[in-house]
C-alpha positions in Angstrom: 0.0 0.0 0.0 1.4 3.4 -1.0 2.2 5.6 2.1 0.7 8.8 1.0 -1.2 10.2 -1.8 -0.6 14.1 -3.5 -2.3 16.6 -2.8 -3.9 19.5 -4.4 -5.0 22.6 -3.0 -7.8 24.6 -3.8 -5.0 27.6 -5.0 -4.1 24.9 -7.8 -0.5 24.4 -5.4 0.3 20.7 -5.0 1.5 19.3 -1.8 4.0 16.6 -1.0 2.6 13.6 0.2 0.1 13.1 3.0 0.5 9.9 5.4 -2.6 7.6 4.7 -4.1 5.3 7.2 -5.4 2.3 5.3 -8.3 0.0 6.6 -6.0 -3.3 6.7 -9.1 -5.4 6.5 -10.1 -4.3 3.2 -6.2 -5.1 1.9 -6.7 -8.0 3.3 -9.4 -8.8 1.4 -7.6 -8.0 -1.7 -7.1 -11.1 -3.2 -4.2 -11.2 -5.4 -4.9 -14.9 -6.8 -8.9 -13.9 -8.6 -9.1 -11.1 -11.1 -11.3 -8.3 -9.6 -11.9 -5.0 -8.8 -11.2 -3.9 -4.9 -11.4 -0.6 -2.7 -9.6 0.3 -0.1 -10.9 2.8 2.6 -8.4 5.2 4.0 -7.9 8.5 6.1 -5.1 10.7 5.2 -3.3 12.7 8.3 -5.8 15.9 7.2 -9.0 13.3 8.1 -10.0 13.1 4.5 -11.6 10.1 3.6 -10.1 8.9 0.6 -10.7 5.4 -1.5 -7.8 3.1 -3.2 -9.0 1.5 -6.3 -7.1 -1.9 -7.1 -7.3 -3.5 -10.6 -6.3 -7.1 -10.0 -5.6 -8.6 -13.7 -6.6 -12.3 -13.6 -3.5 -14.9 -14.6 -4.0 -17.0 -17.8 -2.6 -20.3 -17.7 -3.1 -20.3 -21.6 0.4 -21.3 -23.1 0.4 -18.7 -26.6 -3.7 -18.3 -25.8 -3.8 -15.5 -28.7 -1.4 -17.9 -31.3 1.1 -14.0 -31.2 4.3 -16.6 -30.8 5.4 -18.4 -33.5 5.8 -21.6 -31.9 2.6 -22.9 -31.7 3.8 -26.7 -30.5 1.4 -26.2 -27.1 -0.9 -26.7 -29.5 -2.9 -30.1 -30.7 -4.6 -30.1 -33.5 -6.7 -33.4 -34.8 -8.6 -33.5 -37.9 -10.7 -36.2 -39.4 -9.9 -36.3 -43.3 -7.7 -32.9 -44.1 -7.2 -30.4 -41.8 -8.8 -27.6 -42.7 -7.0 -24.7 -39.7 -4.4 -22.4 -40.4 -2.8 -19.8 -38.1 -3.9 -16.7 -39.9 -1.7 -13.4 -39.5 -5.1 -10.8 -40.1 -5.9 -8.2 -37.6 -9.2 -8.0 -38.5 -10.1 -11.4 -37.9 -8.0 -11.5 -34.1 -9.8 -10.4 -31.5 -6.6 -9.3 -30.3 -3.0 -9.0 -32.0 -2.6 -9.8 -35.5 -3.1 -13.8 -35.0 -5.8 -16.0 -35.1 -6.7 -20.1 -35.7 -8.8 -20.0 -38.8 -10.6 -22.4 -40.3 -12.5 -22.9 -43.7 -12.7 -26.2 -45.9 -14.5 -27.0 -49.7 -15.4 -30.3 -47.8 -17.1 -30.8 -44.3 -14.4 -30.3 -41.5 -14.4 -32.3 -38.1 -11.3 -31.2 -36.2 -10.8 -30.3 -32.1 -7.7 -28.0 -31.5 -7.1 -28.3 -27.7 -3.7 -27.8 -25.2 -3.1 -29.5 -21.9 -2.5 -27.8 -19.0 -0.6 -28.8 -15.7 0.8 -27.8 -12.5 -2.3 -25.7 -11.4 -3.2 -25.3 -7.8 -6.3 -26.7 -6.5 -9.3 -24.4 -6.7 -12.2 -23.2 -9.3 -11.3 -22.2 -12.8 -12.6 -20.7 -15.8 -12.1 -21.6 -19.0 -13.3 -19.7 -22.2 -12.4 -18.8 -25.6 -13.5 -15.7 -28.7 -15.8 -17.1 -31.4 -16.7 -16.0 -34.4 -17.8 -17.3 -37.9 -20.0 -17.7 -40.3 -22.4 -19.5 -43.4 -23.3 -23.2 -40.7 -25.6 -25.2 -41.5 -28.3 -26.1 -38.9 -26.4 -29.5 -38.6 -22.9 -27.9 -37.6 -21.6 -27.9 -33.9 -18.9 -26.0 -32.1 -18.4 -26.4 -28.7 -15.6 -25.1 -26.2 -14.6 -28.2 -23.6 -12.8 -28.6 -20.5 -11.6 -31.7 -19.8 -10.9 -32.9 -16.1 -9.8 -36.6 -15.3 -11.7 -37.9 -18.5 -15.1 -35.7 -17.2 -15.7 -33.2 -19.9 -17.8 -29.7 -19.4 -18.8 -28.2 -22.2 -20.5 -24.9 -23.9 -21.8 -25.0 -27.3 -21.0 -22.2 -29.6 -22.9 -20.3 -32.1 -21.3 -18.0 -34.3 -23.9 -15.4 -36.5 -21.5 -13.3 -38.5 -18.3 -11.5 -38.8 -16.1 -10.2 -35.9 -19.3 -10.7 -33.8 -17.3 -12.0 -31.1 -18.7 -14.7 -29.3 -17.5 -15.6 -25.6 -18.1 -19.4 -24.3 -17.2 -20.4 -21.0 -17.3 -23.2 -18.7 -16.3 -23.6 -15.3 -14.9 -26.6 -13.7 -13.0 -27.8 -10.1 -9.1 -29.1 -9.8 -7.4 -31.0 -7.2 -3.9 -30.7 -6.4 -2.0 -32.9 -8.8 -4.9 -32.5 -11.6 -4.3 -31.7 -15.7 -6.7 -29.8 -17.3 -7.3 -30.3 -21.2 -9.2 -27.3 -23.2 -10.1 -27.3 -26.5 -13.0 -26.4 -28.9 -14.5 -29.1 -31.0 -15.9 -28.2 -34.2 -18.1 -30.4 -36.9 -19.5 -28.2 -39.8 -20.3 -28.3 -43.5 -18.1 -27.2 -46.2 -17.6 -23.6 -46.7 -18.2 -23.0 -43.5 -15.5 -20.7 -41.9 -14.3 -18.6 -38.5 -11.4 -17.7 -36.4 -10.9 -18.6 -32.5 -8.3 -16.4 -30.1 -7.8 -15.7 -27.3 -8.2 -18.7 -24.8 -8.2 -18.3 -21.4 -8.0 -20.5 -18.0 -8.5 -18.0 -15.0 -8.6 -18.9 -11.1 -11.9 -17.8 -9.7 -11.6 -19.1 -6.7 
C-alpha cells in the first residue's frame, strides 16, 4: 500500500505527500490470486476520507492463448480427413493482436484444436475462448470443452457473423496434482468458416 497520496489545494498548489491510514481489513481482502476490482478505505493525516482502487488482472494459464508466438507446439490439433485450420496473420479477424486459428474447408471439416494444462493449484477455474464465424448449416456444432480426469464440461458455440465475437465459458473444479485439457471441438459443413483467439483458463476461486 502506497504511504501517502498528492495533494492539491484549492490555490491549484500541490502538496507533498500526506500519510494515509489504510483500513487493513479491506487489503486484506484484496485477493491477489482472482481477477477483480477492490477498494480500499483510507484517512489521510488531514482526516480526508479517501478510497484506493485496485485492478487485480486475472492470470491465464493459456500457453500462446492468442497464437502471437510463432511456436505454436502447445498446440494439438486433430482433424478427421484434411485439416482444414491455419494460423492466420489478419488483424481484423483476431480479437486481439494480428493472430488468429482460422478455419475454412470446400469439404465438411471435423477437427478439435485443444492444449493440456498442468501444475495448477487446486481451486475453481474458468475456461473460455472468442468465437466468431459464419455461413453453418443447422447441422454444424462447435463447442468449447474442458476436460478434467476424463469428465468433460462443455458450452456450445454459435457464431452469427463476422467479428461478432462470441464468448463461451465453462467452469470446472481441480485438485492438487490434476491436468486440465481445453479445446474447442468443431463439426460443420463445407464452406463453413471462422477464427478462434484468445483462450483463457483463470482462477476464480
Amino acid at each position: 500500500m502506497p504511504d501517502g497520496i498528492p495533494a492539491v489545494y484549492n490555490d491549484r498548489s500541490k502538496s507533498d505527500l500526506i500519510p494515509v491510514a489504510w483500513d487493513e481489513g479491506g487489503a486484506e481482502n484484496c485477493d491477489t490470486n482472482v481477477g477483480g476490482i477492490y477498494e480500499i478505505k483510507g484517512i489521510t493525516s488531514a482526516g480526508i476520507s479517501v478510497t484506493l482502487t485496485v485492478k487485480v488482472e486475472a492470470f491465464n494459464y493459456v500457453s500462446n492463448y492468442s497464437f502471437e508466438d510463432e511456436d505454436t507446439s502447445m498446440w494439438t490439433i486433430t482433424a478427421e480427413g484434411a485439416d482444414p485450420t491455419d494460423y492466420q496473420r489478419n488483424s481484423q479477424d483476431a480479437h486481439t493482436g494480428d493472430m488468429s486459428l482460422h478455419y475454412w474447408s470446400e469439404s465438411d471439416m471435423d477437427f478439435t484444436v485443444s492444449q493440456n494444462v498442468t501444475g495448477l493449484a487446486s481451486g475453481k477455474y474458468r475456461v473460455e475462448v472468442f468465437s466468431q464465424g459464419g455461413d453453418f448449416n443447422a447441422d454444424s456444432m462447435l463447442l468449447l470443452f474442458a476436460e478434467v480426469n476424463g469428465e468433460e464440461t462443455t458450452a456450445a458455440i454459435v457464431n452469427n457473423g463476422w467479428v461478432n465475437w462470441q464468448n463461451p465459458q465453462v467452469e470446472v473444479d481441480i485438485s492438487e496434482g490434476e491436468d486440465l485439457c481445453i479445446g474447442v471441438r468443431v463439426k460443420a459443413n463445407a464452406k463453413a468458416w471462422g477464427t478462434f483467439d484468445d483462450f483463457m483458463i483463470t482462477k476464480i476461486g
